[in-house]
Backbone bond lengths (Angstrom), bond angles and torsions (degrees), N, CA, C in turn:
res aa  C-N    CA-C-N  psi(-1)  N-CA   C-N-CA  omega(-1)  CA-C   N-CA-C  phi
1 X - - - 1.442 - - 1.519 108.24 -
2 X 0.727 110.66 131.71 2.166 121.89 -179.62 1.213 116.97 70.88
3 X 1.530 106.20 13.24 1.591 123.29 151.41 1.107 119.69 -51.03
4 X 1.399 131.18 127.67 1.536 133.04 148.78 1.638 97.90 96.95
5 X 1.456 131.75 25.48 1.089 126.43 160.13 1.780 105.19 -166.56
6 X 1.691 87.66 146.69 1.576 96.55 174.61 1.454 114.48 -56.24
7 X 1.414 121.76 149.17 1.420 139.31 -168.51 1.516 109.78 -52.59
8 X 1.468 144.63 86.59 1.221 142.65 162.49 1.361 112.82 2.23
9 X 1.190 130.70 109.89 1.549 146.03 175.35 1.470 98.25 54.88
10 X 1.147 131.26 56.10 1.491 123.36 162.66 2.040 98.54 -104.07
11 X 1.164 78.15 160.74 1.788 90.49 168.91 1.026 117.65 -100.24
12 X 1.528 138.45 174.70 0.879 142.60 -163.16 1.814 129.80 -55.81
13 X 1.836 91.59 -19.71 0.930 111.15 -169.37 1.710 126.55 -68.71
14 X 1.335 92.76 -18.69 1.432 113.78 -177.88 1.843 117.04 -122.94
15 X 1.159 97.19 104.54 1.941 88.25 -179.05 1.613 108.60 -91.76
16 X 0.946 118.89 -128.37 1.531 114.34 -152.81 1.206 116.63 -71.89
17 X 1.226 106.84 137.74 1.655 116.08 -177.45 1.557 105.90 -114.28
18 X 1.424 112.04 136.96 1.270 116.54 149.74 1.504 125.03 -109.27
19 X 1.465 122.21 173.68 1.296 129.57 -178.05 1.468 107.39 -142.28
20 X 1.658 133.39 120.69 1.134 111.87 164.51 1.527 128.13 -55.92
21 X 1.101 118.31 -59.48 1.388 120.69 -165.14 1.558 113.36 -157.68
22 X 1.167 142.61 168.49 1.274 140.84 -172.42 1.471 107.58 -85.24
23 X 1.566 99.17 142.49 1.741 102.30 -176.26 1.750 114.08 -82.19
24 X 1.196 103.13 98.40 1.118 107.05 167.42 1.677 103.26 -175.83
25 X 1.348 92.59 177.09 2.079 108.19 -156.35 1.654 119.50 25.88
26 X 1.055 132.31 -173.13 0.842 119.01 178.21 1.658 159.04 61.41
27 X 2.120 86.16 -86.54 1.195 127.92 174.61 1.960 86.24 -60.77
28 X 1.305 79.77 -87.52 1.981 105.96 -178.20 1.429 94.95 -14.47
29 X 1.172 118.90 -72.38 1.600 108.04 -174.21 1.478 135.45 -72.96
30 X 0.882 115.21 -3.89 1.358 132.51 163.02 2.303 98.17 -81.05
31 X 1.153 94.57 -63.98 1.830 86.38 177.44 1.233 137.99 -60.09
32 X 1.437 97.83 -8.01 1.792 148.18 160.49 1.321 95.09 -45.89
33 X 1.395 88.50 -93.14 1.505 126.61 -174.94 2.068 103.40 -32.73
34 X 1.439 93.51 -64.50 1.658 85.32 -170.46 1.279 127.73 -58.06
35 X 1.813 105.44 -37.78 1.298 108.81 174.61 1.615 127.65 -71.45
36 X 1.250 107.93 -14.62 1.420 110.05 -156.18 1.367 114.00 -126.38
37 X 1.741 111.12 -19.10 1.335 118.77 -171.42 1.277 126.88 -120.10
38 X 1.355 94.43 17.15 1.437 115.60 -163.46 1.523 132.58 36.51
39 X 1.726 97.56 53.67 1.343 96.05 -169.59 1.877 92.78 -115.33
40 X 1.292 116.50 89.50 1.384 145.65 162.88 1.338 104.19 -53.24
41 X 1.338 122.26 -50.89 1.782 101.27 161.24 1.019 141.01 -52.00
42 X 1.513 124.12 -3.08 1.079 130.30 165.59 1.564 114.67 -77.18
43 X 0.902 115.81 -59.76 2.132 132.16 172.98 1.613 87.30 -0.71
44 X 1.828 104.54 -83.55 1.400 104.87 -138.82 2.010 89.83 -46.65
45 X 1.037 134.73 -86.99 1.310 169.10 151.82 1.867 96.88 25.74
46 X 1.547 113.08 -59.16 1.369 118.82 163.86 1.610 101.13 -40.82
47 X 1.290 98.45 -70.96 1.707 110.81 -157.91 1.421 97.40 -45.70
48 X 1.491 135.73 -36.09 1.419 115.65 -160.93 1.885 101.76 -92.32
49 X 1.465 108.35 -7.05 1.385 118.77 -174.84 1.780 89.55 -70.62
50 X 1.052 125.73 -50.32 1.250 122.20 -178.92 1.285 112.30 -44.91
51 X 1.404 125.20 -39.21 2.000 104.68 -170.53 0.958 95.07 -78.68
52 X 1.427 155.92 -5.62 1.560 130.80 160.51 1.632 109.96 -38.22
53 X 1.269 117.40 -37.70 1.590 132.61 -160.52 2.193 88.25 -73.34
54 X 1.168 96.99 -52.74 1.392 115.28 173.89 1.753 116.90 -21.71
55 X 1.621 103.36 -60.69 1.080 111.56 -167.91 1.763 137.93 -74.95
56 X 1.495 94.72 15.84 1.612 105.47 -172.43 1.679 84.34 -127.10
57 X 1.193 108.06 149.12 1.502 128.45 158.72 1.170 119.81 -42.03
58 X 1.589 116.91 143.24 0.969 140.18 -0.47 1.865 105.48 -79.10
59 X 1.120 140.50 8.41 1.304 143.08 -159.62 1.248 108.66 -84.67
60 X 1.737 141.23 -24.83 1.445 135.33 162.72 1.319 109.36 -51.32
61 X 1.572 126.14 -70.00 1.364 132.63 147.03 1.483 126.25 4.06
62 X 1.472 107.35 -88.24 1.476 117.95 172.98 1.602 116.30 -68.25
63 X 1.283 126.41 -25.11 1.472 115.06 159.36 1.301 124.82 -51.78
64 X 1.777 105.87 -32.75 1.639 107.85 -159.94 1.584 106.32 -98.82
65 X 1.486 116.04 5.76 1.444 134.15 -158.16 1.701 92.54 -114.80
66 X 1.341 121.34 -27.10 1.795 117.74 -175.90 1.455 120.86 -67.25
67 X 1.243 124.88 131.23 0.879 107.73 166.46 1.953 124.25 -101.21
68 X 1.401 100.08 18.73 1.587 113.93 178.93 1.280 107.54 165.61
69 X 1.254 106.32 140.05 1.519 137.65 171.41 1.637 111.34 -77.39
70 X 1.558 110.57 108.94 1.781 110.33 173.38 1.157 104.09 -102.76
71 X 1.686 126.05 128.02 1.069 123.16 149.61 1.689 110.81 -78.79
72 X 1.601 81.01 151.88 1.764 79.42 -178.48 1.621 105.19 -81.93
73 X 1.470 101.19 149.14 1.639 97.19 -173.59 1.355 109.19 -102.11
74 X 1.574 90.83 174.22 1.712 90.76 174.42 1.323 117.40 -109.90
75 X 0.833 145.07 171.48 1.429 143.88 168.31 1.996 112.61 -68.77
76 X 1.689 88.17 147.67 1.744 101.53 -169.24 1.445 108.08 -35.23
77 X 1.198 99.53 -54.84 1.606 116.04 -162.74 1.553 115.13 -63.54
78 X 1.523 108.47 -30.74 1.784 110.58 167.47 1.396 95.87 -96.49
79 X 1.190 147.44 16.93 1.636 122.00 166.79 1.416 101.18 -92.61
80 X 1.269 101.53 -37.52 1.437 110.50 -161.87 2.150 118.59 -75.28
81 X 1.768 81.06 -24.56 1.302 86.79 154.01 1.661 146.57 -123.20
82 X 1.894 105.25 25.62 1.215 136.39 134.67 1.326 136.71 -66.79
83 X 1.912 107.44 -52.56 1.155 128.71 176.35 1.372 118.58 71.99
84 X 1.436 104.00 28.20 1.144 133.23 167.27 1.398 133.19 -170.16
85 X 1.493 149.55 169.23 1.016 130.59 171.03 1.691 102.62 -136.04
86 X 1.320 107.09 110.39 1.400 107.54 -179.47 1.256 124.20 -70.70
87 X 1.739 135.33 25.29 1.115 128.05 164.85 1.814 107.18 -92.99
88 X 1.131 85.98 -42.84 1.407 87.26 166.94 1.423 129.24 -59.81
89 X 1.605 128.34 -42.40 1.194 117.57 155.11 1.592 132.19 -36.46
90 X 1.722 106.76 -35.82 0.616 142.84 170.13 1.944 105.44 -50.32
91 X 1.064 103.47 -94.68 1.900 108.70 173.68 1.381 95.31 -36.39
92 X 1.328 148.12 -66.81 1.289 143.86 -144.39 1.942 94.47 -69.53
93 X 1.083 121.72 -40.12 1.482 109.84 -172.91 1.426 91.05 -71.11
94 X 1.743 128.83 -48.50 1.378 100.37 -161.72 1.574 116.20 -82.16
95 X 1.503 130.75 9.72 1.045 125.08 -177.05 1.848 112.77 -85.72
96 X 1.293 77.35 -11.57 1.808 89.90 -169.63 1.702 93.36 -69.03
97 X 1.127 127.38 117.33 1.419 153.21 -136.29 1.294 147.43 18.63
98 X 1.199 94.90 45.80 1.328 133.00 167.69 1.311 118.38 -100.18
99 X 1.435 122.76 143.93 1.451 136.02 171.10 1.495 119.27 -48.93
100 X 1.473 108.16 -50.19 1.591 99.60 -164.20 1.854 104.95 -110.23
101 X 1.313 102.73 167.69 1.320 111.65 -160.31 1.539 107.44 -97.43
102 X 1.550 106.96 160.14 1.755 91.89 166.51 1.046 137.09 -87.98
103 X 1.341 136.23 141.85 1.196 122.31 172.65 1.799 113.26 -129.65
104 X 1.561 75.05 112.35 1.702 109.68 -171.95 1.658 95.32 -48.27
105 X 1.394 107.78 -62.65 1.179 113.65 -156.02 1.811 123.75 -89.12
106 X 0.781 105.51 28.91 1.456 133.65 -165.39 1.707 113.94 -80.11
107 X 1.158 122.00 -22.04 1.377 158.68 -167.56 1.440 132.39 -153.12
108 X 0.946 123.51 109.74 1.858 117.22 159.00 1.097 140.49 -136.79
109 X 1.319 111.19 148.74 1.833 111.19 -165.05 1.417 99.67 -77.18
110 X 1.177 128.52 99.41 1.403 138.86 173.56 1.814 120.28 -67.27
111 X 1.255 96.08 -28.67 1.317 97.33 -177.21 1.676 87.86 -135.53
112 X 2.016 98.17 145.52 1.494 103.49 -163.07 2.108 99.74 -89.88
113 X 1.141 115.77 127.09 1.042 124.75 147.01 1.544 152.66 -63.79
114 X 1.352 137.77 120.27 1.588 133.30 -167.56 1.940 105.31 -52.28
115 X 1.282 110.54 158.64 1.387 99.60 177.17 1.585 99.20 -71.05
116 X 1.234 110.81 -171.22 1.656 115.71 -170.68 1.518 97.20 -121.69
117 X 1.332 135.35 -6.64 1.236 130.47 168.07 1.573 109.36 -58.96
118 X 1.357 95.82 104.81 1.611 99.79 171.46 1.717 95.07 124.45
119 X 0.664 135.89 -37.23 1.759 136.12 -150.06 1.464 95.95 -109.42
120 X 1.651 109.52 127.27 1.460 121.44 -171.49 1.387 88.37 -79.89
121 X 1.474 94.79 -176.01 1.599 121.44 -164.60 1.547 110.76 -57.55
122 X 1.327 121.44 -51.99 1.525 121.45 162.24 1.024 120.10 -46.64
123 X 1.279 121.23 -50.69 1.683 110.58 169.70 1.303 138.52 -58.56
124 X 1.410 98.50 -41.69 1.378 113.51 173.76 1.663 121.29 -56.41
125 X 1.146 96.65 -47.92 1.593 112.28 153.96 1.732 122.91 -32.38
126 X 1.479 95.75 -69.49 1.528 120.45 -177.66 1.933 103.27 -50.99
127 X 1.631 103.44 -30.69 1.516 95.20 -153.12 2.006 95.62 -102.40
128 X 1.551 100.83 15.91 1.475 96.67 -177.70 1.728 101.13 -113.19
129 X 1.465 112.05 -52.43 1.588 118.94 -176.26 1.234 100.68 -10.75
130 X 1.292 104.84 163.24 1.549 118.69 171.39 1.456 128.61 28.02
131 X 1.614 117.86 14.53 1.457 95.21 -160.13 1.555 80.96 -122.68
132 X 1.037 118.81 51.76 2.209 123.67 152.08 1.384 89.13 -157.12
133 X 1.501 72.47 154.86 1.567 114.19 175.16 1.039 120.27 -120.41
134 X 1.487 146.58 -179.16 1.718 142.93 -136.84 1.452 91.59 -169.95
135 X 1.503 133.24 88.40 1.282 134.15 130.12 1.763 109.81 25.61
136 X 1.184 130.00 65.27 1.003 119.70 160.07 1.829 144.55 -14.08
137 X 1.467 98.39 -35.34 1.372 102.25 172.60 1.736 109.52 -97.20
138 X 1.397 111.85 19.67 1.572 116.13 171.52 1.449 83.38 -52.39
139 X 1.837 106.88 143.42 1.692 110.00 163.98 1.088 93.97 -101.12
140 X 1.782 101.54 157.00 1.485 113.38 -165.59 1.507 98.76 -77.34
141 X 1.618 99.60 -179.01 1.479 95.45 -179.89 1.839 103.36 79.87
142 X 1.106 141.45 -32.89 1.227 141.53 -155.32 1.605 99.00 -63.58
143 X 1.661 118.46 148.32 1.376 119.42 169.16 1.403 109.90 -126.49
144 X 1.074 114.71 111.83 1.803 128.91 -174.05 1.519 116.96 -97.49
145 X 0.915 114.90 157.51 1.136 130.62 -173.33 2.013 112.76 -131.41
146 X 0.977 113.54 93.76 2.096 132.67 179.61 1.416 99.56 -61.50
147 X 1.072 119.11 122.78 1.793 121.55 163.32 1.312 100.58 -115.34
148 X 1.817 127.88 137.77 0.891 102.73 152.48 1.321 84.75 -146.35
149 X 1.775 110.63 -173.11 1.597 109.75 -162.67 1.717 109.64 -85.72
150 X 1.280 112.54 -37.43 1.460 112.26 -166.83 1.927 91.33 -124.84
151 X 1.393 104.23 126.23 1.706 107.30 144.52 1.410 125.51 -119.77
152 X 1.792 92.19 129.24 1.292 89.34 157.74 1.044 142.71 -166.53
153 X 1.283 129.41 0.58 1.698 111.07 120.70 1.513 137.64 -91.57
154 X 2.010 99.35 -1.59 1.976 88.63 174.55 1.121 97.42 100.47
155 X 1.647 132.33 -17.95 1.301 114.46 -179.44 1.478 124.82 -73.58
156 X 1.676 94.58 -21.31 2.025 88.92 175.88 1.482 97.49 -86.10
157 X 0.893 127.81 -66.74 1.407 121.33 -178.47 1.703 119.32 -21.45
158 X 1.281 115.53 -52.15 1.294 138.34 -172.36 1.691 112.19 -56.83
159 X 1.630 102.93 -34.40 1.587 135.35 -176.18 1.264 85.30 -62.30
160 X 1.432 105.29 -89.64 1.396 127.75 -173.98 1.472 120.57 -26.80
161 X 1.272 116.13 -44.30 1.617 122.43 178.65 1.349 103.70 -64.79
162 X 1.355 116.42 -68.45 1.399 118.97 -173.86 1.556 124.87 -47.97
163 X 1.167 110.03 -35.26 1.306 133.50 155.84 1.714 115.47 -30.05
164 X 1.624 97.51 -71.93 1.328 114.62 179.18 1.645 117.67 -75.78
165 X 0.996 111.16 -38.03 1.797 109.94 178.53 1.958 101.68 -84.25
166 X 1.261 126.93 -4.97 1.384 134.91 137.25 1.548 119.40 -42.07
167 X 1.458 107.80 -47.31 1.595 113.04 -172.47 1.660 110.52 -112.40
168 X 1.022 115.58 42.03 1.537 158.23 -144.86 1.580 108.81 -7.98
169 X 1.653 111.80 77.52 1.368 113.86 115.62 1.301 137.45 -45.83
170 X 1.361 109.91 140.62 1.404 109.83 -165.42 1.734 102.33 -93.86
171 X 1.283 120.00 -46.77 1.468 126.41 171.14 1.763 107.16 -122.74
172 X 0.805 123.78 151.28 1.624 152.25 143.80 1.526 126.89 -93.54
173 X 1.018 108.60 116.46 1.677 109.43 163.88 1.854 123.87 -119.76
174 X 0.544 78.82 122.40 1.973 73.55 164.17 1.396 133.88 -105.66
175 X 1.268 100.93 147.37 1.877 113.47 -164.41 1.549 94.56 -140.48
176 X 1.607 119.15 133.78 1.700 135.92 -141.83 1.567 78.18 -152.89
177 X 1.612 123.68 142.49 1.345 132.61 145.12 1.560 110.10 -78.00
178 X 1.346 118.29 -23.89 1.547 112.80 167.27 1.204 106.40 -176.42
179 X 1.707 89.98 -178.71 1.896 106.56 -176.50 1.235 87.31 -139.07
180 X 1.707 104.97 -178.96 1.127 98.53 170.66 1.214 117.28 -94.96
181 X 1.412 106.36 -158.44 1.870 116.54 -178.84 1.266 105.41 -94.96
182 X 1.215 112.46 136.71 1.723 102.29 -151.21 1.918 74.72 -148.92
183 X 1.286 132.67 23.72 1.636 131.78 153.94 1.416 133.03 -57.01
């Protein structure tokens, strides 16, 4: 799903996005499950569900072109009271045979954000701007790759890119285990 075309209203900042599959049954409960139930065995297992998304064009290409996998982070104050961050579980399953490595720390939500459940597309927007930052010693030129678990409107992702091609990445891409059903 969001194969074979640039990310619907993204800017420049962000090029191709994929999506595994739509969030619901199953999927949903398992992303349930990781975020909320502390079931961390799931991460690695998601993450490798993602290179299925991998294996159609343009994604051979841009896999072999990355030089690191960003999970998007969360802010101090929700890791610390998760004690984990499931995007990153997330990158770590899909890096497992893959070329480039993750880098956790590559990005951070410096300032803590409201969840986005509930808040339309403007808001969601409004409640991401400015609030990450980009590793300063990113070398320029760098091509990353954003995992995160759910997309759906692009606004964290979108954060995140700009963020990083700020601290000069050269490209951004993003890779989502789902969105919702939006039929």
């Amino acid at each position: 799903m969001g194969l074979g075309s640039p990310c619907p209203g993204c800017k420049d900042d962000l090029g191709w996005v994929g999506i595994a599959a739509v969030h619901e049954g199953p999927l949903q409960q398992a992303i349930h499950a990781l975020k909320y139930d502390d079931r961390v065995e799931l991460g690695p297992s998601l993450g490798r569900y993602l290179r299925a998304v991998t294996a159609a064009a343009p994604w051979p290409a841009i896999l072999r072109s990355l030089d690191g996998i960003v999970p998007v982070p969360l802010h101090k104050d929700r890791l610390l009271e998760r004690g984990y961050n499931q995007s990153k579980l997330l990158a770590e399953g899909l890096a497992v045979g893959c070329a480039a490595l993750v880098f956790d720390n590559a990005i951070e939500r410096y300032k803590a954000t409201r969840s986005h459940v509930c808040l339309s597309p403007p808001e969601r927007a409004d409640n991401v701007t400015g609030k990450f930052r980009a590793d300063t010693v990113l070398e320029t030129g760098t091509s990353l790759l954003l995992v995160d678990d759910v997309f759906t409107t692009g606004a964290t992702m979108r954060a995140c890119a700009s963020a990083l091609r700020e601290a000069g990445a050269d490209a951004v891409f993003g890779l989502a285990l789902a969105r919702p059903d939006t039929s």
